[in-house]
Structures are given as C-alpha cells and as structure tokens.
N, C-alpha and C positions, 0 to 999 in steps of 0.2 A: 640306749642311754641309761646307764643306771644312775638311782634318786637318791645318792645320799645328799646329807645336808647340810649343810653350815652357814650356822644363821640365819639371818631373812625367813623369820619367821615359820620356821620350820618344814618352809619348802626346798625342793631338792635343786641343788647348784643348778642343774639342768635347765631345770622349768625358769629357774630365775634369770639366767640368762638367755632363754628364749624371752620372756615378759619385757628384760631388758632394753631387747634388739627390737622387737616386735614394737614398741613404745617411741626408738628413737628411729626408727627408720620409720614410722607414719609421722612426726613429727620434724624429721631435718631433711628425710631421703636415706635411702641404702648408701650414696654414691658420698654422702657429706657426713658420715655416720663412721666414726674410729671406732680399732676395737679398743682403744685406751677408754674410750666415753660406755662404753659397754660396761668394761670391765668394773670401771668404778661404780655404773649404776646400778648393776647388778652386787655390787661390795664383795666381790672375788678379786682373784688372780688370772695375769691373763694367761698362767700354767690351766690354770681351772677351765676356763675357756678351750685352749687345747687340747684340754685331757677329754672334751666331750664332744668339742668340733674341733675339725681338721681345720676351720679359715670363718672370714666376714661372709666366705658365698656358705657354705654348710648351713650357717646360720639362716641367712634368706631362704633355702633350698626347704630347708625343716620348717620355716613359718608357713608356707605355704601347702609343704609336705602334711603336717598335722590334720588341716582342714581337710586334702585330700583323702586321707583313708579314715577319717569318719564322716565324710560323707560317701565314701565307697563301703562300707561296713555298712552303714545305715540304707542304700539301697540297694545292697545283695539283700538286707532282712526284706525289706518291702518286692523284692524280684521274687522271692523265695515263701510267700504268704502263701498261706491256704485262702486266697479270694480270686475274684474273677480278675481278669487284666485292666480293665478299666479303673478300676478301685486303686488296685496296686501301683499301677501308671501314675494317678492323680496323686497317692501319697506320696510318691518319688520326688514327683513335678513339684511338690508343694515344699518338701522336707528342704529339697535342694536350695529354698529357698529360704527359707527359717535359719538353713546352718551357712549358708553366705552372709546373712542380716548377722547374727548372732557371733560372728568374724570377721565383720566388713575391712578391720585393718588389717589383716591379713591378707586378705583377697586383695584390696587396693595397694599393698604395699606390692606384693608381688606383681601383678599384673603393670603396676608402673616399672618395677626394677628388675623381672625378667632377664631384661637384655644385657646383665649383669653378671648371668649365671655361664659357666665354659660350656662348650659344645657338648659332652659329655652328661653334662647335669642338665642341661635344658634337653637332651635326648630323652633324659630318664623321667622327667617332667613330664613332657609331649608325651609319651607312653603310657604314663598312669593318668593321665587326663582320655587319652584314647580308650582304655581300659572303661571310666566310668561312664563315657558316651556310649560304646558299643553297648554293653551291660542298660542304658537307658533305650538307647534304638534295639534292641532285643523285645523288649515290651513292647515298643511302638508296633514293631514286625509281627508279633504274635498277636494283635489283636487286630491287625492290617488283614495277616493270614485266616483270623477265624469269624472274619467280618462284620467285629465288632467296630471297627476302626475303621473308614475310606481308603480307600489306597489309590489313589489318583495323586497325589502326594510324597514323593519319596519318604522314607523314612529319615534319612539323613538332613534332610530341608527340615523335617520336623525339627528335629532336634535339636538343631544350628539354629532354626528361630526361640527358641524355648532356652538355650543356655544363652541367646543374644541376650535376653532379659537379663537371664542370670547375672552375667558381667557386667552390666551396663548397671545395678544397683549402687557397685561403690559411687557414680556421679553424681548420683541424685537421696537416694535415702536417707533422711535424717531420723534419729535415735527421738526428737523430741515432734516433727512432724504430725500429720493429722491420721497415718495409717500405721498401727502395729506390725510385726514380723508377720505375725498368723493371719490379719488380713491381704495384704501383699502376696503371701503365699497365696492363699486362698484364689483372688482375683487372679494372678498370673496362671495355676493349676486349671481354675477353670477356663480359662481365654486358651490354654493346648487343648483340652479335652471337648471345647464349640469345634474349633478347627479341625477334628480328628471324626465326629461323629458324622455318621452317613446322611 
C-alpha cells in the first residue's frame, strides 16, 4: 500500500480508509457496511478505494491482516531473545495480549465477519494464523524438550487453551473496566506458565 495523501489530515488515503472501514464495520457489521459509506467517510473516491483495494473483502482481509503481522513481528522478536524459554514464552503469552486489547475492533470485527471472506482469502488467513501458533507452540516444545516445561500436556492443547483467551477478549473487555491491558496480560501470561511448570 503506498501512503500518499490527500487531505484528512495528512494521513495517507490508505490508512484512512482502513480507519474508515475498520470504524463502520465495528459499528453497523461488514455485511451492512457500503463501500459508498466508506468512501465518503473516509472523504475520497471510490477510484481511491480501488486503486488500494481490490473490493469491501480486501478491506476486511487487511483489518485483521495488520494486527496479524505485528503481532507476528513482535513474537519472532520475543522467539529470537537472548533469554531462557520461560521468560520468552511469558512475554509472547503476554504481548499477545496487550496487542489483541490495544485492537479489540479489529479482532472482533473480523472474527464476527470471517465468513465473509472467499475461500482463497480465508485460506490465506488460516495460514498466517497457523504460522503464528506453530512459532508459539515452538517455545512451548522447547521448553517441554529441555524440561523446563511438563510435557504430559500436548503442546497444541497448550496453545488452543491460551489463544482460547485470547479470542474470547473481544466479549468481555471493557476499555473503562476494573483491569488494564498490562494486567490482563499479566494474569492470563501467568495462568500458561502455573499450567506448564513441573
């Protein structure tokens, strides 16, 4: 996506129609959501629109896309630390959850309107979502392996109960509630790491 800009504050046509989309699909649905109401909310053309997405699915495809590869960024860095597995696991288990909070409409939008996306683009989905489990059950495995971690537990059950959390945040989290991102993380990070120790 290249950032030029026009208008709207001097953010790039891009970004503003992602804000745009990302705004009325937590608020009306994907499914009740034009790209005419886009395009004006965003204060472009629905040329402009096209020239950066292919359709209404690109759009959804990218709002949920964005969140994925930084939180796939963020924990290759934490895979990739000079510390022991334990350490590194916990900041994974934790981040994963500070950058789901710090996106919740994103995550909730998608995971409600998913079944939106063509075979093709929910292929490509499911694989980059495979990508960032394996990469977390990697850690789980090597610390299973070096017996830091019990292993009477599959690794994959780990994991599946630890991103259960995960997704299950857009139901319940409130932005003004009694618990911050960082303690949520916190409490969920360590509730993997009781479950994992010998």
């Amino acid at each position: 996506m290249a950032g030029r800009t026009n208008g709207g504050g001097g953010r790039p046509v891009a970004r503003r129609l992602l804000d745009a989309a990302t705004r009325l699909f937590a608020e009306r649905g994907y499914d009740r959501t034009s790209v005419q109401e886009i395009v004006e909310a965003a204060g472009v053309t629905k040329g402009a629109l096209y020239h950066y997405f292919g359709s209404k699915e690109d759009l959804l495809h990218e709002v949920y896309g964005r969140v994925l590869r930084l939180q796939q960024e963020r924990l290759d860095r934490f895979a990739q630390a000079d510390a022991p597995v334990e350490q590194r696991l916990r900041d994974a288990a934790a981040d994963v959850v500070v950058t789901t909070i710090q996106n919740l409409d994103d995550t909730k939008i998608f995971f409600r309107s998913m079944h939106h996306l063509s075979p093709e683009k929910d292929k490509q989905v499911r694989a980059e979502r495979r990508r960032y489990h394996e990469r977390f059950r990697a850690l789980v495995e090597e610390g299973q392996r070096s017996g830091v971690f019990r292993d009477d537990t599959p690794a994959d059950l780990v994991v599946d109960y630890h991103f259960g959390s995960v997704h299950h945040l857009g139901s319940w989290y409130r932005a003004d509630g009694p618990l911050t991102p960082r303690q949520v993380a916190d409490h969920l990070a360590d509730l993997l790491m009781r479950a994992l120790r010998p």
